[in-house]
MIZAGU-870892 format. One line per 5 residues: number of its first residue (from 1); for each residue x, y, z of N, C-alpha, C, O. Coordinates in Angstrom, 1 decimal. Layout:
! residues N
NUM	X Y Z X Y Z X Y Z X Y Z ~ ...
END
This chain:
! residues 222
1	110.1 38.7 87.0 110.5 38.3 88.4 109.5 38.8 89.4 109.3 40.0 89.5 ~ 109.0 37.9 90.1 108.1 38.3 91.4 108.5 39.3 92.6 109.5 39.1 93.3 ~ 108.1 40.0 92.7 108.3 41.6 93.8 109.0 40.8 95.0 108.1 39.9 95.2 ~ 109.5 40.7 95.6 109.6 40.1 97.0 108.9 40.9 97.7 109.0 42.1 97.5 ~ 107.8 40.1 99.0 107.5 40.9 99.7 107.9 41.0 100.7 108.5 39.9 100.8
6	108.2 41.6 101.8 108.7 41.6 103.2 108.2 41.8 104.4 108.5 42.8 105.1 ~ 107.4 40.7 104.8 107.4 40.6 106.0 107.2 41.6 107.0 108.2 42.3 107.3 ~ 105.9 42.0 107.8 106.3 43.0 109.0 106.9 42.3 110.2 106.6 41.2 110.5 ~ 107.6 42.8 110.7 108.5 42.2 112.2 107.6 41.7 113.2 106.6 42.5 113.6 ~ 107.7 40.5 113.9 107.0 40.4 114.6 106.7 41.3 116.0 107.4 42.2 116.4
11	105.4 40.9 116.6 105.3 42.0 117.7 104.2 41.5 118.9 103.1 41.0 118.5 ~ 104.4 41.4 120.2 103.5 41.2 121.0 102.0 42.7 121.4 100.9 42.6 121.8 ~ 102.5 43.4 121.1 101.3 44.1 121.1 101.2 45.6 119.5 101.7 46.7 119.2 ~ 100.2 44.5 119.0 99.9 44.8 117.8 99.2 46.2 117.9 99.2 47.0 117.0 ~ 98.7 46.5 119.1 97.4 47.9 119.2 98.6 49.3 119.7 98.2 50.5 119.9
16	99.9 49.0 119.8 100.7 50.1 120.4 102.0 49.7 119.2 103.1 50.0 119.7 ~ 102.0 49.5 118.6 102.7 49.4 117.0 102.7 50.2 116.0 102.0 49.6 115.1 ~ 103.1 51.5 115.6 102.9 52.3 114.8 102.7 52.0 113.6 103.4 51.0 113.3 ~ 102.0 52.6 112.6 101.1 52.2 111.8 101.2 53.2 110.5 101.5 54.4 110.5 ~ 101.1 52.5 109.5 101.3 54.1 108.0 100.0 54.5 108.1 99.1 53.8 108.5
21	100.2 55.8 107.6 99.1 56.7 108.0 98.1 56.5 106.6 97.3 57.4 106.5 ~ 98.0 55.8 105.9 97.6 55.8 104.7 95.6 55.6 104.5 94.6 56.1 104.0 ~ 96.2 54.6 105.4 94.1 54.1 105.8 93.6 55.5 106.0 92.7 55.9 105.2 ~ 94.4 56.4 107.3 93.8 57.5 108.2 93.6 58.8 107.1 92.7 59.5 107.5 ~ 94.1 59.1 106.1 94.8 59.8 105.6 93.5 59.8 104.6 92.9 60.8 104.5
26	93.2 59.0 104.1 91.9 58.0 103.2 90.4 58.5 103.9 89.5 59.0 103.3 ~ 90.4 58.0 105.6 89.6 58.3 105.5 89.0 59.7 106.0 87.8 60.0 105.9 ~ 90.3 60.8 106.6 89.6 61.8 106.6 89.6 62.6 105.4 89.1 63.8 105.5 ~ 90.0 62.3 104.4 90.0 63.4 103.9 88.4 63.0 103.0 87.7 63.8 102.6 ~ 88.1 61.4 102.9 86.2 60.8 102.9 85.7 61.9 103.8 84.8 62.6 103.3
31	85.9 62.1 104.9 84.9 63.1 106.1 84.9 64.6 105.7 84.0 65.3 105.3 ~ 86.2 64.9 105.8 85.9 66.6 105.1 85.5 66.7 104.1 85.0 67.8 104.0 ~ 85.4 65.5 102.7 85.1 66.1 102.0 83.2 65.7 101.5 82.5 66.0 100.5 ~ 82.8 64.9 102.7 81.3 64.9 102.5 81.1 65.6 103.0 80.3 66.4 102.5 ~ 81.7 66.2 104.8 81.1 67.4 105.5 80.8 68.7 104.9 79.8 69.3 105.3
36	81.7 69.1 103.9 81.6 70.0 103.2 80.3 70.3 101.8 79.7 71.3 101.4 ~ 80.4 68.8 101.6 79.4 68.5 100.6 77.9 69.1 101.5 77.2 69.9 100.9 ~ 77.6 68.6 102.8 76.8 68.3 103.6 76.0 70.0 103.7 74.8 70.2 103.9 ~ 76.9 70.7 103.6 76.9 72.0 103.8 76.1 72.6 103.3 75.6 73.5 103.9 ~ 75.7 72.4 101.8 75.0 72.9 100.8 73.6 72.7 101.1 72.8 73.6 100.8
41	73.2 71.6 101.8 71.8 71.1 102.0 70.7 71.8 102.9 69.5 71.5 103.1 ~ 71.5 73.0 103.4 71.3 73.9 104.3 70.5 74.7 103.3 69.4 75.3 103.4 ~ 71.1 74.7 102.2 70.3 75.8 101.3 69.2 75.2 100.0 69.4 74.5 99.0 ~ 68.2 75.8 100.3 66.8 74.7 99.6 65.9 75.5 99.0 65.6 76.6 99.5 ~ 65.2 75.2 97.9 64.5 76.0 97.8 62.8 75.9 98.2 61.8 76.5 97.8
46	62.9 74.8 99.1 61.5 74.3 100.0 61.3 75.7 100.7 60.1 76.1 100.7 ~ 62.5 76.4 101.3 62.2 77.6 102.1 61.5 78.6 101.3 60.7 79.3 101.9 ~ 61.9 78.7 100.2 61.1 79.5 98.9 59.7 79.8 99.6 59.1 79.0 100.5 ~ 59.1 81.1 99.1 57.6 81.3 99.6 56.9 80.2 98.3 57.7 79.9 97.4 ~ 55.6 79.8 98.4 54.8 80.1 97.1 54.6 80.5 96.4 53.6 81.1 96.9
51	54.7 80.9 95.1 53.9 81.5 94.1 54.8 82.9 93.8 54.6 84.1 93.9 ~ 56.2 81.9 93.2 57.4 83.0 93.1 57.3 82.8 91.4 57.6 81.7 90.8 ~ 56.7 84.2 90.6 56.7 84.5 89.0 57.2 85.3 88.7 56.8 85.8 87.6 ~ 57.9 85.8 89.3 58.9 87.1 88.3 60.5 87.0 89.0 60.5 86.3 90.0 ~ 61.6 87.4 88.6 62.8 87.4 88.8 62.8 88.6 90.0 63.9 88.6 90.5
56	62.1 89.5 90.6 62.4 90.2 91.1 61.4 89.4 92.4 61.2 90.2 93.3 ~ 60.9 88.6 92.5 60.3 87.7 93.6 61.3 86.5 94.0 61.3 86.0 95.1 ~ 62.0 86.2 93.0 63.0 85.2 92.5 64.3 85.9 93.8 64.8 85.3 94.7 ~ 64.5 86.9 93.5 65.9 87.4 94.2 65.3 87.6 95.5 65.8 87.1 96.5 ~ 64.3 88.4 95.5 64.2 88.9 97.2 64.2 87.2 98.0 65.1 86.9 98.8
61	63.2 86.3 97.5 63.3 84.9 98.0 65.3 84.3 98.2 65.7 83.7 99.1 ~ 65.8 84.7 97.4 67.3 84.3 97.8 67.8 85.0 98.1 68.9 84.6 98.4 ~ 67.4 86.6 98.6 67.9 87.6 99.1 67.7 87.2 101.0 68.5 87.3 101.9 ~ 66.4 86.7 100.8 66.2 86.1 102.5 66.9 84.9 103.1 66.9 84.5 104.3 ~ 67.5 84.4 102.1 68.4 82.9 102.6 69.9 84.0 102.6 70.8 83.3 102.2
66	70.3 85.2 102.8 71.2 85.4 102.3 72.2 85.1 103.5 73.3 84.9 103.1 ~ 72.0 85.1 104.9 72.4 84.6 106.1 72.9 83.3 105.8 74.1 83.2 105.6 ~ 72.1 82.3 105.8 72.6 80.8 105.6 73.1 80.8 104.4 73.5 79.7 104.0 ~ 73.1 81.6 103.5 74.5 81.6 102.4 75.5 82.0 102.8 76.6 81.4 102.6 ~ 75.5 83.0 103.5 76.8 83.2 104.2 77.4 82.9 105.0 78.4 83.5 105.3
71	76.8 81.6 106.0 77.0 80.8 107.0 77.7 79.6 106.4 78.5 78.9 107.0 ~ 77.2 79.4 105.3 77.5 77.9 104.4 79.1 78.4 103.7 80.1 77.8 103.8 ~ 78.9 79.7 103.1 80.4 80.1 102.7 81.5 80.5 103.8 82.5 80.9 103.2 ~ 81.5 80.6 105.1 81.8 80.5 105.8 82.7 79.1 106.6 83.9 78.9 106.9 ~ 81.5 78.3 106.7 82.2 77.3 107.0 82.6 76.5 105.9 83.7 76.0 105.8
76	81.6 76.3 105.1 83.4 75.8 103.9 84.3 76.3 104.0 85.2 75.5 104.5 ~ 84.9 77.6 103.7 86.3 78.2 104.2 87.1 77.7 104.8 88.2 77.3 104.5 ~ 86.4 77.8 105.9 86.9 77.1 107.3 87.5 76.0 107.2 88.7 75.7 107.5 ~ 86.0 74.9 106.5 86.3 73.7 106.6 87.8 73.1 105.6 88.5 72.1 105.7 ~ 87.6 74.3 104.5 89.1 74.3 103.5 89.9 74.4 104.4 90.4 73.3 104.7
81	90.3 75.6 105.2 91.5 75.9 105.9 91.9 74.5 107.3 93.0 74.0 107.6 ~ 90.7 74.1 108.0 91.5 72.7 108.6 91.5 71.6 107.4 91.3 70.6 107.9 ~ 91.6 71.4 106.2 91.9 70.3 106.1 93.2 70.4 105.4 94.0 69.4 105.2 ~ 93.5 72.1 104.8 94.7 72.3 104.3 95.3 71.9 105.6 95.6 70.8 105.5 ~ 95.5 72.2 106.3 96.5 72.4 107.8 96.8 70.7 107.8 97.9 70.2 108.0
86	96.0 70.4 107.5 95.6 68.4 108.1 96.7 67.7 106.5 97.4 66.8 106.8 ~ 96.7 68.2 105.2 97.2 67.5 104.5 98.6 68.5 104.3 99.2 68.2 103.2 ~ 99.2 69.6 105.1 100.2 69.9 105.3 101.1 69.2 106.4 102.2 68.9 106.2 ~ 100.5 68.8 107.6 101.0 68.7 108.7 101.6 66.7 107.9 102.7 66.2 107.9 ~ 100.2 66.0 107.5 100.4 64.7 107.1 101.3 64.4 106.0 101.7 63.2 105.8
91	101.7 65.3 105.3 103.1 65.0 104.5 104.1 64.8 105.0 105.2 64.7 104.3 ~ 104.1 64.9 106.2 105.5 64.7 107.0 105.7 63.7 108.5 106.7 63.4 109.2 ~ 104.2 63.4 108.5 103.8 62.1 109.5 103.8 60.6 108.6 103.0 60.3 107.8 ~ 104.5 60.0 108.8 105.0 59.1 108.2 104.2 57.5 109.0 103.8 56.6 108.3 ~ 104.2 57.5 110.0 103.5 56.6 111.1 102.4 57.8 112.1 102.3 59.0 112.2
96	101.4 56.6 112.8 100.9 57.0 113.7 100.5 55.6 114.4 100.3 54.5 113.9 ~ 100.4 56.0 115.7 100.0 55.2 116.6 98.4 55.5 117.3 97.9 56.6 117.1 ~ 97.7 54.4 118.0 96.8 54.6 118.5 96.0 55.6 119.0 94.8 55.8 118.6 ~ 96.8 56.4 120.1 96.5 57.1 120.7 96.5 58.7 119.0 95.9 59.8 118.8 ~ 97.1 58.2 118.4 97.2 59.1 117.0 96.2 59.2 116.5 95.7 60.3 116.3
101	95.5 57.6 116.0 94.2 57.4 115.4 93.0 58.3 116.5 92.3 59.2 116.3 ~ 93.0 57.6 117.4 92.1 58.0 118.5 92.0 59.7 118.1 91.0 60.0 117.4 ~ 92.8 60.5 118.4 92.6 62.0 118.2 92.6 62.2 117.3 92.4 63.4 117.0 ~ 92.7 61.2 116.3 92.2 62.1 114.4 90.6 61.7 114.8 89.8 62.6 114.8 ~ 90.3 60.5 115.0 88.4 60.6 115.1 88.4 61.3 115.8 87.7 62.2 115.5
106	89.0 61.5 117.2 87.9 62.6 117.9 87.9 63.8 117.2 86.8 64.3 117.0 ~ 88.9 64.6 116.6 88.1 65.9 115.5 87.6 65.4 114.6 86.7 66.2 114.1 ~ 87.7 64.0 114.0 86.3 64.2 112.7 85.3 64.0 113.4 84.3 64.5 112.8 ~ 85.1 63.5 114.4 83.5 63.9 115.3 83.6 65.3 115.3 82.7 65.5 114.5 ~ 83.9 66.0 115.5 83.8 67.7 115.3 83.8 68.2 113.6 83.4 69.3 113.2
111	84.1 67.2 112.9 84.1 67.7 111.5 82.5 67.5 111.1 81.7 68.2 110.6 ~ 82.5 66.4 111.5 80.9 65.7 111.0 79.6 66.5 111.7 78.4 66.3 111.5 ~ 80.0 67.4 112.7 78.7 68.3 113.3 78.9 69.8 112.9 78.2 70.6 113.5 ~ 79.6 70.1 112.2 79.7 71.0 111.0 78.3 71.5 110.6 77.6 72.4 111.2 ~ 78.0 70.6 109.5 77.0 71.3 109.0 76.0 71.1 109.7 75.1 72.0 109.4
116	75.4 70.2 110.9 74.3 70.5 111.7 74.5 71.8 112.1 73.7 72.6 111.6 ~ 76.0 72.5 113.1 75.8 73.7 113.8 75.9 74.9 112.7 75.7 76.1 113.1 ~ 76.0 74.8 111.8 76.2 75.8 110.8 74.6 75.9 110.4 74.3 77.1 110.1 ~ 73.6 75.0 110.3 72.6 75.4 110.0 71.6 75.9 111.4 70.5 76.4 111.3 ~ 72.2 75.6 112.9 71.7 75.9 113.7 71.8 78.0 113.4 70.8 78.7 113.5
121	73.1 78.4 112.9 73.8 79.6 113.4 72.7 80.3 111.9 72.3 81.4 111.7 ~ 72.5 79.4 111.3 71.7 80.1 110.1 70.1 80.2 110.2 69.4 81.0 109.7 ~ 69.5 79.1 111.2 68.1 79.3 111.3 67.9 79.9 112.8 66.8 80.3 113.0 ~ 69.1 80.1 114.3 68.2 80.3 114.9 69.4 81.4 115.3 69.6 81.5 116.5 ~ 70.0 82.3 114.6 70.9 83.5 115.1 70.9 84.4 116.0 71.8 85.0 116.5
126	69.0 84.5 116.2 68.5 85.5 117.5 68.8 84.6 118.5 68.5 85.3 119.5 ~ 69.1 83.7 118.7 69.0 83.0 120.1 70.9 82.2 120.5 71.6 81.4 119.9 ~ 71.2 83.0 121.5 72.5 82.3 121.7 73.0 81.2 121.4 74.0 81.1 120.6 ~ 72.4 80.2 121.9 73.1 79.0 121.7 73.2 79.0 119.8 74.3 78.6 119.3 ~ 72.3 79.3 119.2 72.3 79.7 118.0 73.4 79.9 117.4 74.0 79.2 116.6
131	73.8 81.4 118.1 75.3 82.0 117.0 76.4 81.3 118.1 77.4 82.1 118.2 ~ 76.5 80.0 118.9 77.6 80.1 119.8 78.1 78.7 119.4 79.3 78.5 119.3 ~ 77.2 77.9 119.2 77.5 76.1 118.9 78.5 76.2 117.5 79.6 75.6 117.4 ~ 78.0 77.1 116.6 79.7 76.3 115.6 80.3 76.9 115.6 81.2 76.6 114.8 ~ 80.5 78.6 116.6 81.8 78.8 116.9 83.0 77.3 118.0 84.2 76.9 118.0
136	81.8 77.1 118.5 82.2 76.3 120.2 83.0 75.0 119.1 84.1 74.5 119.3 ~ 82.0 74.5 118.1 82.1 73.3 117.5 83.9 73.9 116.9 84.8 73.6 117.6 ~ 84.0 74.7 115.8 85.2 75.0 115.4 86.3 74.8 116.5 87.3 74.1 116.3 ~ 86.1 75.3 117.7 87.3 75.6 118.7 87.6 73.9 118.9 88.7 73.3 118.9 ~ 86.7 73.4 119.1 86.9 72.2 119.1 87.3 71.2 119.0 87.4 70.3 119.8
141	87.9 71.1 117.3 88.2 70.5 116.1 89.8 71.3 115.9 90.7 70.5 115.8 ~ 90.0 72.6 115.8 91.1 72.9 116.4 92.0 72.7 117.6 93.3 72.7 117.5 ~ 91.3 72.6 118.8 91.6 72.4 119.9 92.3 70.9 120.0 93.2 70.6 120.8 ~ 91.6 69.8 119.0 91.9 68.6 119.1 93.0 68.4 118.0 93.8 67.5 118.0 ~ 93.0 69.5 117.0 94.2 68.8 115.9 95.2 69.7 116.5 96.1 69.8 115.8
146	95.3 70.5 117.8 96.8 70.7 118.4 97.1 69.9 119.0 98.2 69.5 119.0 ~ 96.4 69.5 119.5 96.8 68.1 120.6 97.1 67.1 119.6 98.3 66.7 119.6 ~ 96.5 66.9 119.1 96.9 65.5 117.9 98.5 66.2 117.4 99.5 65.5 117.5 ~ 98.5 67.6 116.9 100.2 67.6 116.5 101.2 67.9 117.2 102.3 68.1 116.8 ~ 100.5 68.0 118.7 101.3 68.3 119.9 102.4 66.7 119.7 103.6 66.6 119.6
151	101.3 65.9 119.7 101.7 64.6 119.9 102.6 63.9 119.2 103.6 63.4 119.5 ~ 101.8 64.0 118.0 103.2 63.5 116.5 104.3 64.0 116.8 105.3 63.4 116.4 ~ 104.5 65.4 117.6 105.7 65.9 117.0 106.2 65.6 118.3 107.5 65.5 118.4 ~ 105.7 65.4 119.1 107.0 64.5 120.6 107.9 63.9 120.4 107.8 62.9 119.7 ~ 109.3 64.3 121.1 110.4 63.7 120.9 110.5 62.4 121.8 111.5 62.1 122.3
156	109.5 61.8 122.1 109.7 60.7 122.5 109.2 59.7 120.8 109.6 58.5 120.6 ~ 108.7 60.1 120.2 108.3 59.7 118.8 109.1 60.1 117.8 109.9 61.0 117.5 ~ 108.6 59.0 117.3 109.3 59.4 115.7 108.3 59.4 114.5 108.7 59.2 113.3 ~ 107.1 59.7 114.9 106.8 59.8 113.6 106.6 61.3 112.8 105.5 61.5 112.3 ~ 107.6 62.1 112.8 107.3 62.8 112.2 108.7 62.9 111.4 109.8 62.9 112.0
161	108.6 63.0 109.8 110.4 62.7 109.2 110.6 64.3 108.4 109.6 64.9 108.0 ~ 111.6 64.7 108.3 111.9 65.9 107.4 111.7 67.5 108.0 112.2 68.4 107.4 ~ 111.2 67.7 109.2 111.1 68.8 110.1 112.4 68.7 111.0 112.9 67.8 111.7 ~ 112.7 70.2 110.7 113.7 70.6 112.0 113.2 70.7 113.0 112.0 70.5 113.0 ~ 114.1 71.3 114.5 113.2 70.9 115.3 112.8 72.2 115.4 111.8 72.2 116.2
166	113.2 73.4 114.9 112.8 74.9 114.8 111.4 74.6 114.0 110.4 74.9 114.5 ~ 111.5 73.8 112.7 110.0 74.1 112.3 109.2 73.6 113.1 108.0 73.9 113.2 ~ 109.8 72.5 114.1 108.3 71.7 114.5 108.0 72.6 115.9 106.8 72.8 116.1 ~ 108.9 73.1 116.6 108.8 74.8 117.3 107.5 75.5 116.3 106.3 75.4 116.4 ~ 108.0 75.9 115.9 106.9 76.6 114.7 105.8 76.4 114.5 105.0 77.4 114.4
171	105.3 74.9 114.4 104.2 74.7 113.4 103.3 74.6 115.2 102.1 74.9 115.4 ~ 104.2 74.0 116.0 103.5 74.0 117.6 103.0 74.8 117.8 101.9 74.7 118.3 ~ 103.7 76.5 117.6 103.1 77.7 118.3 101.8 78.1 117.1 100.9 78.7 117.5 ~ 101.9 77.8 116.2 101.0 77.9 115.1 99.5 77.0 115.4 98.3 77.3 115.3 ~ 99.8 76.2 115.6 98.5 75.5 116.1 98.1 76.2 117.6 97.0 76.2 118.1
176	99.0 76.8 118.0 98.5 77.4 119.4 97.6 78.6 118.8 96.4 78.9 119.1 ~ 98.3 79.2 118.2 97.7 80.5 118.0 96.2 80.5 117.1 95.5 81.5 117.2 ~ 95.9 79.2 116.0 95.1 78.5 116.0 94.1 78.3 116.7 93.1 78.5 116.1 ~ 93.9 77.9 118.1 93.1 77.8 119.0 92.6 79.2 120.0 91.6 79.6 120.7 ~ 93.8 79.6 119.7 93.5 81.0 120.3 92.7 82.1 119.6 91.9 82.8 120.3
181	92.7 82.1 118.3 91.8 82.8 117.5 90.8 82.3 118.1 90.2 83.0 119.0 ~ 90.3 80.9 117.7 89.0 80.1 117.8 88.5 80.4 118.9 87.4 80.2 119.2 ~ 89.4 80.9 119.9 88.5 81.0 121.4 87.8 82.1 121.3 86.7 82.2 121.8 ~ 88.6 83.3 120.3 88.1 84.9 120.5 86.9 84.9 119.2 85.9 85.7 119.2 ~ 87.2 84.0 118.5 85.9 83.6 118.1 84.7 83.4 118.6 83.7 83.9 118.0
186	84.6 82.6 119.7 83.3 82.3 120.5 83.4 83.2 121.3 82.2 83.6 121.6 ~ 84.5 84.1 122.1 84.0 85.2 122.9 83.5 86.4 122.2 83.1 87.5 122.7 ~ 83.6 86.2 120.9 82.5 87.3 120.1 81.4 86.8 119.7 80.5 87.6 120.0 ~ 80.8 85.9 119.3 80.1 85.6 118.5 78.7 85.6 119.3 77.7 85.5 118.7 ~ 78.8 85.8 120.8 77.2 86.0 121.2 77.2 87.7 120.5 76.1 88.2 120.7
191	77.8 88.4 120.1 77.5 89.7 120.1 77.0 89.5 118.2 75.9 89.5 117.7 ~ 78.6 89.2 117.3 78.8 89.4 115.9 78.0 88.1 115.5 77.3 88.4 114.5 ~ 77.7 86.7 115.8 77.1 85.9 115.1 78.4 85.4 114.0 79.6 85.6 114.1 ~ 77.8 84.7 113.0 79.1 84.7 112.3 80.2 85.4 111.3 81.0 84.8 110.6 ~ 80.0 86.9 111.6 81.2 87.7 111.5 82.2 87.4 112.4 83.3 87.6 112.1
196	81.9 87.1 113.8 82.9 86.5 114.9 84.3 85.7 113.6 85.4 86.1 113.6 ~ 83.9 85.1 113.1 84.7 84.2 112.2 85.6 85.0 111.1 86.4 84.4 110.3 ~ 85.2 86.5 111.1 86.9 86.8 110.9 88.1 86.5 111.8 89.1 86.0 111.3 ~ 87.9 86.6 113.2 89.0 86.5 113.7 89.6 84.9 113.3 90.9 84.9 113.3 ~ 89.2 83.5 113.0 89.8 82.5 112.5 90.7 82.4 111.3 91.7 81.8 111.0
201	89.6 83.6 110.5 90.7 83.7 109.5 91.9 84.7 109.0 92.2 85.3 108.0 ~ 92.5 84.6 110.6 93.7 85.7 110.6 94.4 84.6 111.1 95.0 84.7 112.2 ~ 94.5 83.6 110.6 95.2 82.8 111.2 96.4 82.7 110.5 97.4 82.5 111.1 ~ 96.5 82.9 108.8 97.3 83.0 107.5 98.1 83.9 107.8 99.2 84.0 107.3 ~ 97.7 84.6 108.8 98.5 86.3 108.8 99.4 86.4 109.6 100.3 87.2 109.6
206	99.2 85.3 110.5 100.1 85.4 111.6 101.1 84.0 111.5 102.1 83.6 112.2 ~ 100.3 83.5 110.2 101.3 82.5 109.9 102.5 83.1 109.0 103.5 82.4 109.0 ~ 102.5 84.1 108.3 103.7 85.2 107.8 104.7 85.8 108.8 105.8 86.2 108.5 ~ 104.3 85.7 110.3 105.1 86.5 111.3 106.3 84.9 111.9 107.5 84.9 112.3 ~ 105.5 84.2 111.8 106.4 82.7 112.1 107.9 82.6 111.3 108.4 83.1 110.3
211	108.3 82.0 112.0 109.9 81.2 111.2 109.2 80.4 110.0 108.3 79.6 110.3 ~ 109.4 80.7 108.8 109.4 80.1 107.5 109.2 78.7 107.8 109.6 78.4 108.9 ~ 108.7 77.9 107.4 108.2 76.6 107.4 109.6 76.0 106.0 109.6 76.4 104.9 ~ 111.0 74.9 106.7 111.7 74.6 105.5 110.5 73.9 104.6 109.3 73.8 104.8 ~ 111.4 73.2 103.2 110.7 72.6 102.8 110.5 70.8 103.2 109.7 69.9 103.1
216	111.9 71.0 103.7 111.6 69.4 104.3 112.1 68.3 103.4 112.6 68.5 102.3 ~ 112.0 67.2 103.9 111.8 66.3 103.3 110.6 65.1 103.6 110.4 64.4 104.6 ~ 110.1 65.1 102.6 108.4 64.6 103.2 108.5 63.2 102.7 109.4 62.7 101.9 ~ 107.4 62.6 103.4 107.3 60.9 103.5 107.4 60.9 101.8 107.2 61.8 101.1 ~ 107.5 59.6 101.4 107.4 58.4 100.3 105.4 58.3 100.7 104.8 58.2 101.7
221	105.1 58.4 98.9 103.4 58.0 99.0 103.8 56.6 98.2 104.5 56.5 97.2 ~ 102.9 55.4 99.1 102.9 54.1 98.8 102.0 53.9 97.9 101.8 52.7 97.5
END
């Protein structure tokens, strides 16, 4: 027997119609996970000197990239921790609207300049703008995915299903405090460079001091 299919309801304006999140959902998690890829490319062995023949010429040469190794492990971290946040928060966004889509691209424009400012912070560290752009770039990308879950979770909306209204209290002050790191992040980083970026990842820690996150009841995957 043939599936029946059913019809979406008609509508005069198609661009303010909330929408499954399925496309959006598809294509960031395509952007985090090339940006991340993108990351690596920072590290080369073109930088290599010439005329490397013994293992102990071998290490000092990877001993000197050892900054942009740790700039590259850094922001993957990072870039792990917003997208965990991004496929926590989306198990429970069921629809989004325009103004929804709109602010998921505007942080993946901040996801996608990632690995440019991460190689800025790795080749030009003596120079401010240097250690300041992918702190500034992170705050950024956080700063836009509170507002983006400011939004979902407005009770003039409904797209968000299975949250009380204490967790979605919760998960609000949690993105706040989210941004707040990231700020004290960039007010260090002209001094620390990218050790500044401990303070982002205390973010876990203070997610222990919050009201428990229930388990919910999360959307149906189509």
């Amino acid at each position: 027997m043939d599936e029946e299919i059913t019809a979406p309801p008609l509508t005069d304006d198609p661009d303010g119609t909330p929408v499954s999140t399925r496309r959006m959902e598809a294509f960031t998690d395509g952007v985090f996970s090339i940006a991340a890829t993108l990351l690596v490319l920072d590290l080369s062995v073109d930088k290599f000197p010439i005329g490397i023949h013994s293992d102990v010429a071998l290490w000092s040469a990877i001993g000197d990239q050892g900054f942009g190794i740790l700039s590259f492990v850094i922001s993957f971290l990072l870039l792990g921790l917003l997208w965990r946040i991004h496929v926590w928060q989306f198990e429970f966004v069921s629809t989004v609207d325009s103004m929804g889509v709109f602010l998921n691209t505007l942080r993946l424009l901040g996801v996608v300049l990632i690995p440019f400012t991460t190689s800025l912070i790795s080749n030009y560290n003596d120079l401010l703008a240097g250690r300041t752009l992918l702190p500034l770039n992170f705050l950024f990308v956080t700063a836009v995915s509170a507002i983006q879950w400011y939004h979902l979770t407005s009770a003039r909306h409904s797209f968000v299903s299975g949250l009380t209204p204490a967790a979605v209290r919760s998960t609000r002050i949690g993105s706040l405090i989210a941004v707040g790191l990231a700020l004290v992040t960039v007010a260090l980083s002209p001094w620390l460079g990218s050790i500044a970026f401990v303070a982002s990842f205390l973010n876990p820690v203070f997610d222990r001091f919050r009201t428990p996150r229930p388990k919910g009841v999360r959307k149906r995957h189509h």
